[in-house]
C-alpha positions as CSV (number, residue, x, y, z in Angstrom):
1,X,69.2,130.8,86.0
2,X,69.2,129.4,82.5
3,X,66.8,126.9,80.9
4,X,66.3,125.3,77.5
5,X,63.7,122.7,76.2
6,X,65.2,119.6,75.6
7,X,65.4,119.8,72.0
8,X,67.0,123.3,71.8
9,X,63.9,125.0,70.1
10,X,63.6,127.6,73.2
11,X,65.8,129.0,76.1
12,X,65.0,131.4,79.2
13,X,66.2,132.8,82.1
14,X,64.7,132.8,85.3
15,X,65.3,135.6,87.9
16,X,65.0,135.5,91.4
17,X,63.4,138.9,92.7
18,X,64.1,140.1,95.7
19,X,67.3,137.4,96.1
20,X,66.5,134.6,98.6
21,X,62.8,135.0,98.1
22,X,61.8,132.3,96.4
23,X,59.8,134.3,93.8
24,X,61.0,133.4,90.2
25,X,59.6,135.2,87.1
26,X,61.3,133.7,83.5
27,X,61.6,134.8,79.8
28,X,62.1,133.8,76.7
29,X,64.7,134.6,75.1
30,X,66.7,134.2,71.8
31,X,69.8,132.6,70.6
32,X,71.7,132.8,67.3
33,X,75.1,131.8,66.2
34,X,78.3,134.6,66.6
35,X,80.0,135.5,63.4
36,X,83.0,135.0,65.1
37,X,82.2,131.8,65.6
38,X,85.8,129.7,64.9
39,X,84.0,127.3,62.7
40,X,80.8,127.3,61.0
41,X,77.5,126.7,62.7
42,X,74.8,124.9,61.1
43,X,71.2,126.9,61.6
44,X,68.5,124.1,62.4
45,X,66.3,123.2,59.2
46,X,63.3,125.3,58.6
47,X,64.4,127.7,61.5
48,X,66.8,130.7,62.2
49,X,68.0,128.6,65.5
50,X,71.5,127.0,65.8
51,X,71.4,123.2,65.5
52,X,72.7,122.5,68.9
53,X,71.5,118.7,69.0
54,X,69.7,118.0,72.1
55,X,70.6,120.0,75.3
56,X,71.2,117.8,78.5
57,X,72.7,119.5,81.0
58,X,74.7,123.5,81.6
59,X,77.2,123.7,84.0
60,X,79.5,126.6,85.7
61,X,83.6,126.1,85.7
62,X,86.0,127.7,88.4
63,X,86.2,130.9,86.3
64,X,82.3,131.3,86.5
65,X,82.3,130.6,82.8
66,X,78.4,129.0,81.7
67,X,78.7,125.7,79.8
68,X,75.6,124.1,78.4
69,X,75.8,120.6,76.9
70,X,74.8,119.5,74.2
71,X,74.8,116.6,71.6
72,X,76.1,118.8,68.8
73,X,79.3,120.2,71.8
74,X,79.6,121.8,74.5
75,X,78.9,126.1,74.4
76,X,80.4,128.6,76.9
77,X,78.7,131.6,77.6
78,X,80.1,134.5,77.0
79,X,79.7,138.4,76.4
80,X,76.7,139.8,73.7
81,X,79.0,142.1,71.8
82,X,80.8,139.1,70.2
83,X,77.3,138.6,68.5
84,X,76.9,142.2,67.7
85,X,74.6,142.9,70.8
86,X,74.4,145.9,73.0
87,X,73.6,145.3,76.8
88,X,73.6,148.2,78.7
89,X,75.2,146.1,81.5
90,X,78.0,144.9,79.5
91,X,81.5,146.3,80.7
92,X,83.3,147.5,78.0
93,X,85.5,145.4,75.9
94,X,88.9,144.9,76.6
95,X,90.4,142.4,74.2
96,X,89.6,143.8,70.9
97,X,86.4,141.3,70.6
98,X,88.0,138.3,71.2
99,X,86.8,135.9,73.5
100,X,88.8,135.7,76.7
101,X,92.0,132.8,76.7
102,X,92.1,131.2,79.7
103,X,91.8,127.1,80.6
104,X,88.3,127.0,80.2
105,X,88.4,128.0,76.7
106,X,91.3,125.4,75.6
107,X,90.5,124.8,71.8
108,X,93.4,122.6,71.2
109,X,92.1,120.3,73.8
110,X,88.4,120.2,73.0
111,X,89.7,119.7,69.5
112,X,91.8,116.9,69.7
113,X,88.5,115.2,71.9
114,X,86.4,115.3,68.5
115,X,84.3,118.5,69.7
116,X,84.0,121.2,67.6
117,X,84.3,125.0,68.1
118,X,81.3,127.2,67.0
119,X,79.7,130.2,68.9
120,X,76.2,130.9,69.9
121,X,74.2,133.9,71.0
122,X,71.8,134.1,73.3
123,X,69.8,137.7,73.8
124,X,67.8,138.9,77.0
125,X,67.7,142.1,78.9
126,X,70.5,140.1,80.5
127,X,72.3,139.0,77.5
128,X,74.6,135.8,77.1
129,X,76.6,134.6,74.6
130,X,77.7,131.0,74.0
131,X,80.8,130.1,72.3
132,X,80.6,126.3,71.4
Protein backbone atom coordinates (compact mmCIF):
# COMPACT_ATOMS: atom_id res chain seq x y z
CA UNK A 1 0.00 0.00 0.00
CA UNK A 2 0.91 3.63 -0.55
CA UNK A 3 0.09 6.64 1.64
CA UNK A 4 0.83 10.35 1.56
CA UNK A 5 -0.16 13.18 3.99
CA UNK A 6 -2.44 15.40 2.45
CA UNK A 7 -0.23 18.10 1.72
CA UNK A 8 2.52 15.96 0.02
CA UNK A 9 5.28 16.70 2.73
CA UNK A 10 5.52 12.70 3.45
CA UNK A 11 4.70 9.30 1.74
CA UNK A 12 4.96 5.58 3.03
CA UNK A 13 4.24 2.26 2.29
CA UNK A 14 2.52 -0.13 4.22
CA UNK A 15 3.25 -3.93 3.97
CA UNK A 16 1.18 -6.61 4.86
CA UNK A 17 3.27 -9.47 6.58
CA UNK A 18 2.43 -12.66 6.40
CA UNK A 19 -0.35 -11.79 3.33
CA UNK A 20 -3.90 -11.96 4.62
CA UNK A 21 -2.86 -11.40 8.11
CA UNK A 22 -3.97 -8.30 8.95
CA UNK A 23 -0.66 -7.18 10.40
CA UNK A 24 0.59 -3.97 8.67
CA UNK A 25 4.03 -2.34 9.49
CA UNK A 26 4.75 1.19 7.31
CA UNK A 27 7.77 3.43 6.32
CA UNK A 28 8.68 6.39 5.43
CA UNK A 29 9.98 6.95 2.50
CA UNK A 30 11.31 9.53 0.07
CA UNK A 31 10.36 11.12 -3.21
CA UNK A 32 12.27 13.41 -5.61
CA UNK A 33 11.72 14.46 -9.12
CA UNK A 34 13.32 12.11 -12.25
CA UNK A 35 15.71 13.90 -14.44
CA UNK A 36 13.99 12.44 -17.17
CA UNK A 37 11.25 14.12 -16.18
CA UNK A 38 9.56 15.47 -19.83
CA UNK A 39 9.12 18.86 -18.33
CA UNK A 40 10.38 20.59 -15.51
CA UNK A 41 9.32 19.94 -11.95
CA UNK A 42 9.17 22.68 -9.46
CA UNK A 43 10.84 21.47 -5.85
CA UNK A 44 8.49 22.82 -3.00
CA UNK A 45 9.85 26.14 -1.36
CA UNK A 46 12.21 25.81 1.41
CA UNK A 47 12.36 21.91 0.75
CA UNK A 48 14.02 19.27 -1.56
CA UNK A 49 10.36 17.77 -2.18
CA UNK A 50 8.47 18.03 -5.47
CA UNK A 51 5.64 20.56 -5.35
CA UNK A 52 2.95 18.13 -6.05
CA UNK A 53 -0.06 20.44 -4.79
CA UNK A 54 -2.30 18.56 -2.50
CA UNK A 55 -2.63 14.70 -2.92
CA UNK A 56 -6.33 13.43 -2.91
CA UNK A 57 -6.58 10.23 -4.08
CA UNK A 58 -3.92 7.14 -5.98
CA UNK A 59 -5.46 4.84 -8.12
CA UNK A 60 -4.30 1.50 -10.11
CA UNK A 61 -5.25 1.25 -14.16
CA UNK A 62 -5.81 -2.12 -16.15
CA UNK A 63 -1.97 -2.30 -16.71
CA UNK A 64 -1.36 -2.32 -12.90
CA UNK A 65 0.28 1.10 -13.51
CA UNK A 66 0.08 3.38 -9.79
CA UNK A 67 -1.58 6.78 -10.25
CA UNK A 68 -1.63 9.28 -7.41
CA UNK A 69 -3.69 12.48 -7.78
CA UNK A 70 -2.82 15.36 -7.18
CA UNK A 71 -3.67 19.20 -7.62
CA UNK A 72 -0.43 19.97 -9.39
CA UNK A 73 -1.42 16.36 -12.06
CA UNK A 74 -1.71 13.26 -11.98
CA UNK A 75 1.84 10.84 -11.33
CA UNK A 76 2.25 7.17 -12.51
CA UNK A 77 4.49 5.06 -10.84
CA UNK A 78 6.97 3.66 -12.38
CA UNK A 79 10.52 1.87 -12.14
CA UNK A 80 13.61 3.56 -9.68
CA UNK A 81 16.27 3.37 -12.28
CA UNK A 82 14.61 6.25 -14.27
CA UNK A 83 15.51 8.33 -11.04
CA UNK A 84 19.02 6.88 -10.86
CA UNK A 85 18.01 4.29 -8.11
CA UNK A 86 19.15 0.74 -7.60
CA UNK A 87 16.55 -1.86 -6.20
CA UNK A 88 17.74 -5.08 -5.98
CA UNK A 89 14.28 -6.20 -6.98
CA UNK A 90 14.17 -4.23 -10.08
CA UNK A 91 14.15 -6.42 -13.35
CA UNK A 92 16.52 -5.24 -15.60
CA UNK A 93 15.80 -2.61 -18.08
CA UNK A 94 14.65 -3.23 -21.31
CA UNK A 95 13.86 0.00 -23.10
CA UNK A 96 16.94 1.83 -22.89
CA UNK A 97 15.47 4.05 -19.72
CA UNK A 98 12.54 5.07 -21.13
CA UNK A 99 9.38 4.81 -19.55
CA UNK A 100 7.13 2.21 -20.98
CA UNK A 101 4.40 3.46 -24.12
CA UNK A 102 1.39 2.09 -23.68
CA UNK A 103 -2.42 3.76 -23.11
CA UNK A 104 -1.81 4.59 -19.73
CA UNK A 105 0.95 6.77 -20.45
CA UNK A 106 -0.76 8.87 -23.43
CA UNK A 107 1.07 12.33 -23.20
CA UNK A 108 -0.73 13.83 -26.11
CA UNK A 109 -3.98 13.22 -24.35
CA UNK A 110 -3.13 14.27 -20.88
CA UNK A 111 -1.64 17.27 -22.73
CA UNK A 112 -4.30 18.55 -24.69
CA UNK A 113 -6.56 18.14 -21.05
CA UNK A 114 -4.21 21.03 -19.46
CA UNK A 115 -2.13 18.50 -17.31
CA UNK A 116 1.31 18.57 -17.46
CA UNK A 117 4.03 15.86 -17.67
CA UNK A 118 6.79 15.84 -14.94
CA UNK A 119 8.26 12.69 -13.14
CA UNK A 120 8.68 11.95 -9.53
CA UNK A 121 10.71 9.51 -7.47
CA UNK A 122 9.76 7.88 -4.77
CA UNK A 123 12.64 5.52 -2.80
CA UNK A 124 11.99 2.53 -0.26
CA UNK A 125 13.42 -0.85 0.03
CA UNK A 126 10.55 -1.33 -2.43
CA UNK A 127 11.18 1.53 -4.61
CA UNK A 128 8.68 3.46 -6.88
CA UNK A 129 8.89 5.97 -9.26
CA UNK A 130 6.19 8.35 -10.36
CA UNK A 131 6.11 9.95 -13.69
CA UNK A 132 3.54 12.92 -13.54
Amino acid sequence: YLYADLYASAMWTGTETPEGSGNYTSSLISFSCSKNSPIPCDSAAGSPLPSLGYIYSFGEDNNKDIYVLASKGVYRVVRPSLCSYTCPTEKPETNNGKAPAGPSSNAPAAMGMGMKMGALLLSAATSFVLMR
